[in-house]
N, C-alpha and C positions, 0 to 999 in steps of 0.2 A: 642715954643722952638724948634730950628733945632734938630738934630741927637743927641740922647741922651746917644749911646755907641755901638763900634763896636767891634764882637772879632770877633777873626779868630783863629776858632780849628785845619786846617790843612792846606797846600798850594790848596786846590780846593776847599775850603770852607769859606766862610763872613756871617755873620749875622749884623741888623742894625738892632737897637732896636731905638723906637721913645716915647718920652712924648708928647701926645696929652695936649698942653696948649693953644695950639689958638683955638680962635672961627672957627666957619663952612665957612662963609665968607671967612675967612684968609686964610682956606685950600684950599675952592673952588676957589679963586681968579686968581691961579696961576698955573693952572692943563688944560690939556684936556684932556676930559672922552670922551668914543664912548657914542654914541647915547643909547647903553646897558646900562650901567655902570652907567648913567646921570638916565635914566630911575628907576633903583636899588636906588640910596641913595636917589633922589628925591622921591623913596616910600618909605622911612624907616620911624617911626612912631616917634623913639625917636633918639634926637639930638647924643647924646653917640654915637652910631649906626653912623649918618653917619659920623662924625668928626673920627672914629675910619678907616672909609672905605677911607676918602680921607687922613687920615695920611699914611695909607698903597701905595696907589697913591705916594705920597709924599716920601716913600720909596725906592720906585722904582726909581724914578726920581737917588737917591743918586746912583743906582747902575748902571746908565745910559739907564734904560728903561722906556717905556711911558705906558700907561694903555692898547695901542693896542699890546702890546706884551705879555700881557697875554691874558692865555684861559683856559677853565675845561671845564673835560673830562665829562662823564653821572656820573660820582661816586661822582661829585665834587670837583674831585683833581684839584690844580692850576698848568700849563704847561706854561712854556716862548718859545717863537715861536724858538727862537737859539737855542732850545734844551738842556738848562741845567736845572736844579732840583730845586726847589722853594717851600718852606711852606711859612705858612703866617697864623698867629694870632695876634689879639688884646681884652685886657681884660680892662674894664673903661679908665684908662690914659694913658696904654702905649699899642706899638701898636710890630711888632718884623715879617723882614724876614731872612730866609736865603735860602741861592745858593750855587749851590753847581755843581759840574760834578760828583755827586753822587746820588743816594736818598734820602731824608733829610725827616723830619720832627722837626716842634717845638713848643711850645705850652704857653702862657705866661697865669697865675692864679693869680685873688687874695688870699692872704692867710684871709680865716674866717673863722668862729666859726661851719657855718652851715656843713662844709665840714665831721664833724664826725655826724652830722644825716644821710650823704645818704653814707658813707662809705663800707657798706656792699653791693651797686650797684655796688661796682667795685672793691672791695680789699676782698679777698679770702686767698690767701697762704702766703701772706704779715701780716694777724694777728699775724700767729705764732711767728713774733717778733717785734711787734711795741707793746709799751708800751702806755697803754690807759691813765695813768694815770702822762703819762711824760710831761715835758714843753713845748717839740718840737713834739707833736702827731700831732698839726693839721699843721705845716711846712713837716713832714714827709708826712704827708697824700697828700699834696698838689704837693710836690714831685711825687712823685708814680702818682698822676691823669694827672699832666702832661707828665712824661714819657710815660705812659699809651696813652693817647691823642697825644702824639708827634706819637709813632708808629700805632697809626690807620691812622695818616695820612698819612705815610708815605708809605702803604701797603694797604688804599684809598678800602679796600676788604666790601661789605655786607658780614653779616653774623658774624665777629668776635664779640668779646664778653670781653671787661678788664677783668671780671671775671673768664672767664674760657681760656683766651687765652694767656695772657700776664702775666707774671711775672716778679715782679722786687725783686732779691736779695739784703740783710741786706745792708743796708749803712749808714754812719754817714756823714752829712749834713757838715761839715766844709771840706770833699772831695771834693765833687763837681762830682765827679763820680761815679757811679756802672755800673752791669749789666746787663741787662733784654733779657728777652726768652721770644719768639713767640711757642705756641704748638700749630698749625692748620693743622687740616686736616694731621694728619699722618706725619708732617715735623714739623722741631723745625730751629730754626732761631737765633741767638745770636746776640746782641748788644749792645757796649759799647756806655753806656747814659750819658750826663752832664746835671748839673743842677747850678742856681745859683739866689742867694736872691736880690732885691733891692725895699727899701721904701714901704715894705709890699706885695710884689710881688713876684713869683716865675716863674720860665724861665726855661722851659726845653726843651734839644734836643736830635735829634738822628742823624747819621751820618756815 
């Protein structure tokens, strides 16, 4: 399946979200990888893995760039040689960038069950009002992991910590927005975050 949905949060900003349905062949058929990149999915161990990497390839392409325009940095953040702002994540079937002449980060999750056993690695000041026993506890939580994960990438820093660094204020899931605070090192950071559900999945950004 081509391009599975595009939105555009502001005039310097695109995201293109992809459903991985073809086979690896079908992705690899139509790409050129540097000799790196060839190197990387030819070692991935499991198919998910690399059909996930060359959907991403495959993304780019849509936004009119090739695999040799990107690069990362020692931290692992992703850089487009033109110099504009790029995340990049994929979770099982879909895959999701965005660009931006901003900083961006984003983050795509499936929503499951196990996500309230490790909840306490990463959700601190967020108990005080998420309801353990509500319908939408593990879409809420799911939420929160990807805003959480969207802004680590986006700030690509060793050392931060979901738990003690990031917070995300109360919000009701049919928004599609809140807020979330960075408290590091003595400086606090605010960011208006979006989020958004599709086919058991959660998609979160920052911007």
């Amino acid at each position: 399946m081509p391009l599975y949905k595009t939105l555009n949060p502001n005039l310097q900003t695109t995201i293109k979200i992809w459903k991985i349905t073809e086979s690896y062949d079908n992705l690899m058929q139509p790409i050129v990888l540097r000799s790196e990149s060839l190197g990387r999915v030819l070692g991935m161990k499991s198919e998910l893995h690399q059909r996930g990497f060359l959907s991403v390839r495959h993304l780019l392409a849509e936004f009119g760039y090739t695999d040799a325009d990107l690069f990362y940095d020692d931290n692992g953040k992703p850089h487009l040689k033109d110099g504009k702002h790029i995340s990049i994540t994929h979770s099982f079937i879909f895959s999701a960038i965005i660009v931006s002449d901003h900083e961006v980060g984003i983050d795509i999750e499936k929503q499951r069950e196990k996500i309230k056993i490790i909840a306490h690695k990463f959700v601190e000041y967020e108990f005080d009002y998420l309801n353990k026993e509500a319908n939408d506890y593990i879409k809420k939580l799911t939420v929160i992991w990807g805003i959480k994960e969207s802004l680590y990438k986006l700030f690509a820093t060793p050392g931060m910590l979901f738990r003690e660094h990031f917070f995300v204020i109360p919000f009701m899931l049919e928004d599609g927005v809140t807020v979330a605070w960075i408290d590091y090192e003595d400086k606090k950071y605010r960011y208006n975050t979006h989020f958004l559900e599709f086919e058991g999945f959660t998609c979160a950004y920052v911007c």
